[in-house]
N, C-alpha and C positions, 0 to 999 in steps of 0.2 A: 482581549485575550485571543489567542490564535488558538483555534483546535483543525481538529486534522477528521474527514472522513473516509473507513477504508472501506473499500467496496470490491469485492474477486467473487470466485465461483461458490456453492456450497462445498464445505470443507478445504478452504484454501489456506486458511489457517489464521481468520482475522482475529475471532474470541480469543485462542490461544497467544497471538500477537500482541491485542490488546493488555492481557493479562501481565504480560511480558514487560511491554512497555510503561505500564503503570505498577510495576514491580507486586503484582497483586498473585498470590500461588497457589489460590484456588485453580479446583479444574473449570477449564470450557466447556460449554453447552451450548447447543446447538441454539444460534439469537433466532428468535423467531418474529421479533420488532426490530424498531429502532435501539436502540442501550445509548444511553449518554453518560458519561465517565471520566471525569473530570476532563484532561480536555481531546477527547477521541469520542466520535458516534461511530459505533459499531452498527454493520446493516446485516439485515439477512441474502444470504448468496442468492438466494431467487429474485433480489433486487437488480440484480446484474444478468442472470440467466435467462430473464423472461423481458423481449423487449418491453411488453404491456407495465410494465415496472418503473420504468426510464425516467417515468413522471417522479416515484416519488426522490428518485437520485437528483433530481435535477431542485427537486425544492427543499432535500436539506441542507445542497450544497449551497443555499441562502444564508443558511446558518456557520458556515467552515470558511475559512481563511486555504487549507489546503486538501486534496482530495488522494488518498494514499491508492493506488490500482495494482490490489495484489494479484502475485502469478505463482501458486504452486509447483515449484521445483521437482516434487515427482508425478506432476499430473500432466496428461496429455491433451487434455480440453483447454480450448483457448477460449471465452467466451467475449473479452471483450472486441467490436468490431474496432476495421483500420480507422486510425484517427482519432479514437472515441474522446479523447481528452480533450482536443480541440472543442469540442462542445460542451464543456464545462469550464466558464470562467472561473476557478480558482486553481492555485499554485500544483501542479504534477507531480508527485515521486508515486515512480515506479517499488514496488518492491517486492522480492525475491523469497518468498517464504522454503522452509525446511528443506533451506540448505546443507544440512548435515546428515542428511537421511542418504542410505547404501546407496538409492537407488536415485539420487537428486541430479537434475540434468540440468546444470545452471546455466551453460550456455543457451540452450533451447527456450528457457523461463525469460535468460533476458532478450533471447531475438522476439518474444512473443512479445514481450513489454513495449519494446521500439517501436511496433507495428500501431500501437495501440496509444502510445505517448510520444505527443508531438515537439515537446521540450521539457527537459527536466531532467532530476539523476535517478537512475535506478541503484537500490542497495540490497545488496544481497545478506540475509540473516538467517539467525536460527534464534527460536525462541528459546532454547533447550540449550543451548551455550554462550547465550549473549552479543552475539556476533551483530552487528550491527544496528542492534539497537540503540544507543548512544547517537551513534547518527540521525537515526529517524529522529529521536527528540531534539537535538540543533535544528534539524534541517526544518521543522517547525515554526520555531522561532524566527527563520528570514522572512522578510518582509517581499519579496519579490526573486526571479530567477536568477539577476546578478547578482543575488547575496547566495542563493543558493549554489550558484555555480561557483562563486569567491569560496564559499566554505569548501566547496567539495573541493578546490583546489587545494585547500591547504590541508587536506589532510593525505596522509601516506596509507594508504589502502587502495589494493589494486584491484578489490570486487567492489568499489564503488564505479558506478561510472555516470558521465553526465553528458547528456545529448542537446 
């Protein structure tokens, strides 16, 4: 089975994402471990914030077939370093949390994502209107970047994009 781990800053919007994707309407709480969820490991943002952390990102991505690198669309912290994806072998999607928010700068969330993911699609969403979730669960399912890149192709959405 494929699952997916997401790993962005505190409050980037993973728990709420995860909820979202697993069509689940309780509220989010702030993870303070790991959370395994059918098939998404939710992390806590200080996994990603604090290099001293890296270790344990690097040993659950043992366990995930894809590694989800969120960027909150109204935050201005970048935290993940250039490259960072390159250093973890499994599959990239970038993606694009609360995109529907006044004050959401999607350009900016996805030049941050590019910096930081070496191949793969970024998808921009909201958890709050469904907006690209649908995609996150295909893009799951591919087996590798030219399936990933084949799907993104076929679909008609022009806040997807793939690097």
């Amino acid at each position: 089975m494929n699952r997916a781990m997401l790993i962005g800053s505190i409050g980037a919007g993973k728990s709420t994402l995860t909820n979202a994707l697993l069509e689940n309407e309780k509220e989010a709480v702030k993870t303070q471990s790991l959370v395994y969820r059918d098939w998404i490991v939710d992390t806590p943002g200080e996994y990603t914030e604090n290099p001293f952390f890296y270790k344990n990102i690097m040993a659950t991505a043992l366990e995930v077939t894809h590694v989800f690198y969120i960027q909150d669309a109204t935050g201005d912290k970048m935290i993940f370093p250039p490259g960072f994806s390159s250093g973890i072998s499994k599959l990239p999607v970038g993606v694009v949390t609360k995109a529907d928010a006044p004050d959401a700068n999607i350009e900016e969330a996805v030049r941050k994502l590019r910096q930081a993911i070496h191949k793969g699609p970024i998808v921009v969403t909201s958890s709050i209107t469904g907006k690209g979730l649908q995609v996150l669960r295909e893009l799951v399912k591919c087996r590798n970047l030219h399936e990933m890149e084949e799907y993104i192709r076929s679909l008609d959405e022009s806040e997807l994009i793939y690097l």
